[in-house]
C-alpha positions in Angstrom: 196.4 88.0 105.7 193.0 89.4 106.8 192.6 92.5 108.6 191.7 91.8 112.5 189.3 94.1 114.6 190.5 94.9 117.6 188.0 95.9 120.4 189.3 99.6 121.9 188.4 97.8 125.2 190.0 94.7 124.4 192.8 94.0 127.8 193.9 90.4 126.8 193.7 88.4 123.5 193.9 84.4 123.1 194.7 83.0 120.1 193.5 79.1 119.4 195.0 77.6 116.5 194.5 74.2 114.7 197.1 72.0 114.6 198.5 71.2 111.0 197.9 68.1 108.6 198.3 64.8 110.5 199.0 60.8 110.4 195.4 59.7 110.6 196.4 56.5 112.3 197.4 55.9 115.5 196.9 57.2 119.2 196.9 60.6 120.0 200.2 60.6 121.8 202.4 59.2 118.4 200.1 61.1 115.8 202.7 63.9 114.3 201.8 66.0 111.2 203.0 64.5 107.3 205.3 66.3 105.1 202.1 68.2 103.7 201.7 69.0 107.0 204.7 70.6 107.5 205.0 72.6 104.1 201.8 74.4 105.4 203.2 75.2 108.5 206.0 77.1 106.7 203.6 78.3 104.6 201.8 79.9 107.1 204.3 81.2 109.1 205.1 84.5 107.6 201.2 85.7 108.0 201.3 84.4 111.6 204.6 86.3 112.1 202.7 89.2 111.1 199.9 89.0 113.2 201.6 88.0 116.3 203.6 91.3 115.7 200.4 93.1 115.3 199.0 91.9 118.6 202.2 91.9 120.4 202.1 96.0 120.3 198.7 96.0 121.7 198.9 93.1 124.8 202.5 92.6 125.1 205.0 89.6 125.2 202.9 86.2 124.2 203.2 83.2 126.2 202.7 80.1 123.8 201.2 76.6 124.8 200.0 73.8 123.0 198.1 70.4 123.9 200.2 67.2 124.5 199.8 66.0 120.9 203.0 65.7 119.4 200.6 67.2 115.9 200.0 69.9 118.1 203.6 70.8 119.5 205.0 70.5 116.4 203.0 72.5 114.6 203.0 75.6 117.2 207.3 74.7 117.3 207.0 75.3 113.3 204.9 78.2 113.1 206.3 80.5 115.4 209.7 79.1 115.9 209.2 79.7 119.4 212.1 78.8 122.3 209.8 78.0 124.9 205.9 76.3 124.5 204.1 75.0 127.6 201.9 72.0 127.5 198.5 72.2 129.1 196.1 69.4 129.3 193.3 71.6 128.9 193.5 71.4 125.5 193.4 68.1 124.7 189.8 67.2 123.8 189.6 63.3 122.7 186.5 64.1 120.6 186.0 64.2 117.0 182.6 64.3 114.9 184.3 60.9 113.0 183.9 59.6 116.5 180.2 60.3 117.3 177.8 57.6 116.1 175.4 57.9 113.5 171.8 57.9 113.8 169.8 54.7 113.9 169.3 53.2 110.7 171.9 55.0 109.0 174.3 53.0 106.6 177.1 55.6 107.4 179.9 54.4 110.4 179.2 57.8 111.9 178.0 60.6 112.4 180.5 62.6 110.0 180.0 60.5 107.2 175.8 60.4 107.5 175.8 64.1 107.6 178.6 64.3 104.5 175.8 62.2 102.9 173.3 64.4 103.7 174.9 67.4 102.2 176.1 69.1 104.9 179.5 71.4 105.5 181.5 71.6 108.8 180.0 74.7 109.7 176.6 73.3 109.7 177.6 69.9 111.4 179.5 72.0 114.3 176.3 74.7 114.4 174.3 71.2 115.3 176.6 69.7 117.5 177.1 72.9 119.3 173.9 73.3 120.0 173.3 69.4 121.0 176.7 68.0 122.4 174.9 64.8 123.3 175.1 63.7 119.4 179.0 63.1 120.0 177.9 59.9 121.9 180.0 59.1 125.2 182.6 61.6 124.0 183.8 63.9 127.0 182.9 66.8 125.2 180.9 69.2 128.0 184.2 68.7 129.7 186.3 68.9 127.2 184.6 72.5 126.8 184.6 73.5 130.1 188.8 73.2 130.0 188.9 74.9 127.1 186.8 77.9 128.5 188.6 77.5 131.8 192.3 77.7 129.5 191.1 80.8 127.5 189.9 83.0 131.0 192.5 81.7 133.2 195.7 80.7 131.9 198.8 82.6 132.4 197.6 85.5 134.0 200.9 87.2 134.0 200.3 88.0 130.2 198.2 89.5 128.3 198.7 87.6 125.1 198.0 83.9 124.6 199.2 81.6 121.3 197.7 77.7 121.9 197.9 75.4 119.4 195.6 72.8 119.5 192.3 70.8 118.0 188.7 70.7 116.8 185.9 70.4 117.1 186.9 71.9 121.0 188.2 75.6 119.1 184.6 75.7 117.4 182.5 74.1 119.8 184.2 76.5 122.4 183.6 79.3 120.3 179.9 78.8 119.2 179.3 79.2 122.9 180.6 82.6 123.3 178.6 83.4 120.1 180.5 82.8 117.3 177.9 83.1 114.2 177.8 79.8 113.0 179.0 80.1 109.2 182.6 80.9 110.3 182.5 78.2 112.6 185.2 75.0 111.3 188.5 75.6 111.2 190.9 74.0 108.6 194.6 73.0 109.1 196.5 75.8 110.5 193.2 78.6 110.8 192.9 79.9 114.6 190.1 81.7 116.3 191.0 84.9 118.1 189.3 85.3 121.4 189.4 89.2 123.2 188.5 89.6 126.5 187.8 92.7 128.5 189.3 93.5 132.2 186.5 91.6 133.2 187.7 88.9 131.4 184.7 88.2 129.9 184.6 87.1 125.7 183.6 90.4 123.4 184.8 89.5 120.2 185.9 86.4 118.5 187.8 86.8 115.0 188.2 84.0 112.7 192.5 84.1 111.1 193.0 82.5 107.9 196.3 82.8 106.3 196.5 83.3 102.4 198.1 79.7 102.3 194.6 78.4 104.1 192.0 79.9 102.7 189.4 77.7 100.6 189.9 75.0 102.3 187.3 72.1 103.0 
């Protein structure tokens, strides 16, 4: 598991991870992860367990949430075992860069596949698209972004310590805006984004989790 900086003046931490290997078909509310899916999410678990132990010492009892997803709930249920996860529609974002359409011209169905083409990686594609979210088409993504920044500053304020499990591009996107350098943006199955906020509740640091069992991923 990597090492993760914690800011001395660090007073709450939010944790953002990606939901686990998927059914690719379907809508959003009957998509659940595949068996592959699920193997990782055991896999990961032990490195997870360690790290919510690590910031449990420093902010306290976490609260854990998840989107609506079934993908989503699963995968936080699997991970951390937890007895209690609250849904919150902030963090469903109905985006995805498969979604967005591809330039004029292009022979590619989208956006995803025209960039694939052009030799790009997810880290460049989500540095793009962070800096123009009007390439994801008619995609709610400014608002999609704005409930994710409204989830990590304001939800549960009776704790200190926040474990969501939910989606991309909305993790990355979300955290290219509070400055994430853009070659650790793009998360894989399973990686989160740590977000640490000061008393002011204001974004100082953002730390990128991968778990030996998702590291070198694509």
């Amino acid at each position: 598991m990597d090492k993760i900086a914690i800011p001395t003046n660090a007073k709450r931490c939010v944790v953002q991870v990606r939901h686990s290997h998927s059914v690719q078909e379907g809508p959003n509310e009957s998509r659940t992860l595949t068996t592959m899916g699920q193997i990782l999410c055991a896999a990961v678990a032990p490195d997870y367990e360690e790290l919510l132990k690590k910031l449990t010492e420093r902010f306290g009892a976490p609260i854990f949430a998840s989107s609506q997803y079934p993908r989503a709930l699963l995968t936080a249920f699997l991970v951390t075992g937890a007895n209690q996860i609250v849904m919150d529609e902030r963090l469903n974002l109905d985006a995805s860069v498969k979604k967005a359409p591809a330039p004029a011209g292009s022979p590619h169905p989208n956006l995803y596949a025209h960039w694939k083409d052009e030799g790009l990686g997810v880290p460049q594609m989500l540095q793009r698209l962070a800096a123009d979210p009007s390439l994801f088409g008619n995609q709610p993504v400014n608002e999609g972004i704005q409930r994710m920044e409204d989830f990590v500053l304001n939800a549960f304020p009776e704790s200190n310590l926040v474990i969501a499990f939910d989606h991309e591009p909305a993790i990355s996107l979300y955290a290219a805006k509070c400055g994430m350098v853009a070659e650790k943006l793009g998360l894989t199955e399973c990686q989160a984004m740590i977000f640490f906020l000061d008393a002011a509740g204001n974004v100082i640091s953002i730390e990128k989790f991968e778990s030996k069992a998702t590291k070198g991923g694509d």
